[in-house]
N, C-alpha and C positions, 0 to 999 in steps of 0.2 A: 504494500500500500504506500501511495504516494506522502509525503509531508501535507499537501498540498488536502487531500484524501483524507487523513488524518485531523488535520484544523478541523475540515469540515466535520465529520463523527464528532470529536470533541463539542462543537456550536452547536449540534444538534441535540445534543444528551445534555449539555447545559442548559438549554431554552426550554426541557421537560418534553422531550419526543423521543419516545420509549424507542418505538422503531423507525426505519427509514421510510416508511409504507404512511405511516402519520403525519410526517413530515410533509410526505410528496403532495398530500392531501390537503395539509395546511397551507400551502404554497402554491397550487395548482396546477401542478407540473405531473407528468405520466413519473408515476413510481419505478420502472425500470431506468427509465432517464435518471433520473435524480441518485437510484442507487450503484449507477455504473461512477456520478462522480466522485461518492463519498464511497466506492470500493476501489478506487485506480483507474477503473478501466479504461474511462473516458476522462481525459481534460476538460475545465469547466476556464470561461474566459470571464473577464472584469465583471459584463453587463450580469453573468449570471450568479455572480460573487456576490454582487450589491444586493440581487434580491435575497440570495440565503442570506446577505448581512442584517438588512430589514427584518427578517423573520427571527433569525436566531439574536439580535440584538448584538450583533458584533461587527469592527471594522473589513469592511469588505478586502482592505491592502493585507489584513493578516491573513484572511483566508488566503490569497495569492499567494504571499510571500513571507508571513510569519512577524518580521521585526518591525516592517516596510515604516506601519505607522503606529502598530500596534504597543510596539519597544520589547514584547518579549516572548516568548514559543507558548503560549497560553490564551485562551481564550480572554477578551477584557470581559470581567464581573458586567452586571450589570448597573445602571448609574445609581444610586443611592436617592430617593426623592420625600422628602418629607410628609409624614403622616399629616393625615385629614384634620383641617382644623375646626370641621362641620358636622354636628350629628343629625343622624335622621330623627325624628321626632316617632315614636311607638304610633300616633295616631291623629288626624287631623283632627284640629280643633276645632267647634260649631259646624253648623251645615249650611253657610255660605248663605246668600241675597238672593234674593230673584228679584228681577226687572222687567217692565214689560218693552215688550215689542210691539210699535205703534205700524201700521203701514193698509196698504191696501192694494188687491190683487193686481189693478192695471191702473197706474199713470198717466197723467197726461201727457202732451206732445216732449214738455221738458222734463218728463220722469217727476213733476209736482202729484203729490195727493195730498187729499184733505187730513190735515191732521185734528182731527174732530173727537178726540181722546178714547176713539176704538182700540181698545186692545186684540191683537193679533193671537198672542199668547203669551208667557210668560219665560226667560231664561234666564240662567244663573251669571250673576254678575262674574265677568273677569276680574282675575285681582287687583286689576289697575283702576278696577271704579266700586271694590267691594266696600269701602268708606264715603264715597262719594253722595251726598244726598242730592236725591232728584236724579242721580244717573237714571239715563235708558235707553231702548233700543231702537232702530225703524228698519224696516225691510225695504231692502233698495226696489223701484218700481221701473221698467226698461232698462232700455240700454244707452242711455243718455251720457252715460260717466265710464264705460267699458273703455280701456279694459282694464282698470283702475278696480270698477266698482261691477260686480255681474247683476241682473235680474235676479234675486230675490237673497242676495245676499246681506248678510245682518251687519248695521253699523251701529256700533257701541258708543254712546256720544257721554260725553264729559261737561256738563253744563255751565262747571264751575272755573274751569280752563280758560285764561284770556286767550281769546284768537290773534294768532300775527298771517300776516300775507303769504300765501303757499298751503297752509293749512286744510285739509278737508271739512267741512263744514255740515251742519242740516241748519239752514234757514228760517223760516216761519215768518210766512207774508200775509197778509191781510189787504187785498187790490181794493177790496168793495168796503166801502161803511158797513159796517154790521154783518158782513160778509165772513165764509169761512175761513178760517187759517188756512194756506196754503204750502205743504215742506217740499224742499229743495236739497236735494242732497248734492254738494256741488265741490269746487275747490274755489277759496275764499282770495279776493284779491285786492278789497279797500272797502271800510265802509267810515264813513264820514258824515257832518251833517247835511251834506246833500244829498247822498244816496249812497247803497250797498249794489258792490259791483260784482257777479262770481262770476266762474269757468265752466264753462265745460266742453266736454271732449267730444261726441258722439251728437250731431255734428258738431267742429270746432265753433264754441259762437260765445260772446260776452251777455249776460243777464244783468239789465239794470234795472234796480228798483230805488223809487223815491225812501228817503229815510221815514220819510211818515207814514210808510207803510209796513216798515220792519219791525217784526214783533218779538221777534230772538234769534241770534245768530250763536249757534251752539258747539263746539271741536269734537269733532270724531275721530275718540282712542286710538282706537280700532276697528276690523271689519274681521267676517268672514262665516262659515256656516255653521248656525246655531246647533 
């Protein structure tokens, strides 16, 4: 058996592979292959060093050549890394928030629906609004915001969030006197006291509304499927 032969057996039985057959298997390489290089029979070149180096956790140059980088005819140990400085907890504590989900089956042309305080259904707050009071959710309506936002995908809105520009938003307009609230799930890009201006993508096109018609402009956490 080669030196060369040798290193490798040794990286293998130090990494905890019994046999060469386990190895080949952990590595993904045909078992005869693999075990022709760790018996002599076959030379094995850099590129295929480095992957048994990866696997067995040792310098691919000492497999070649032993001192090259290694410094000495021995496998290197493994690195030393400091234990966990984090425990798992035996059990989660309380049984988390529910929120509702506001929305409705079909949108108008700009993916607006009424938000008329119909609850859709109810889900369990993400952690990032499980303190948050008045958190909740809306069901995106078209495809107005794609591919950002899908058709019936849930946005997690944060109410208490100042909005800055770039921001994803849900809006709340009121066009008519006395009129329904109107939501807008959009990307937020100034609102001032003349008006609030958003984006959106499907088609590319700017939404303007007078400020005297904006009834909440709210930041969404997060999205995705409830």
């Amino acid at each position: 058996m080669s030196d060369k032969a040798e290193r490798l057996r040794e990286a293998r039985q130090k990494a905890g592979y019994r046999f060469a057959s386990d190895a080949a298997n952990a590595l993904g390489v045909v078992a005869s292959t693999y075990r022709a290089h760790e018996n002599g029979q076959n030379d094995f070149e850099l590129a295929e060093a480095k992957i048994y180096g990866r696997r067995f956790n040792v310098d691919p140059y000492w497999l070649m050549e032993g001192d090259r980088r290694a410094g000495n005819g021995t496998a290197p140990a493994p690195p030393e890394v400091d234990k966990p400085n984090a425990e798992v907890g035996a059990r989660i504590v309380g049984k988390g928030k529910k929120i509702p989900v506001f929305g409705q089956a079909v949108g108008g042309v700009d993916g607006e629906f009424i938000m008329n305080g119909n609850v859709l259904y109810e889900v369990m707050a993400p952690p990032i609004l499980s303190d948050i009071s008045g958190a909740y959710a809306v069901s995106v309506s078209g495809d107005s915001m794609y591919p950002r936002y899908e058709d019936g995908e849930v946005c997690f809105v944060d109410p208490k969030r100042t909005v800055r520009r770039g921001d994803y938003v849900i809006a709340q307009i009121r066009l008519e006197e006395n009129g329904a609230l109107l939501a807008y799930v959009k990307k937020f890009v100034r609102h001032n006291t003349a008006e609030l201006v958003l984006e959106q993508f499907n088609p590319p096109k700017e939404l303007r509304f007078d400020a005297n018609t904006v009834h909440s402009v709210h930041y969404i956490a997060l999205a995705g499927n409830a």
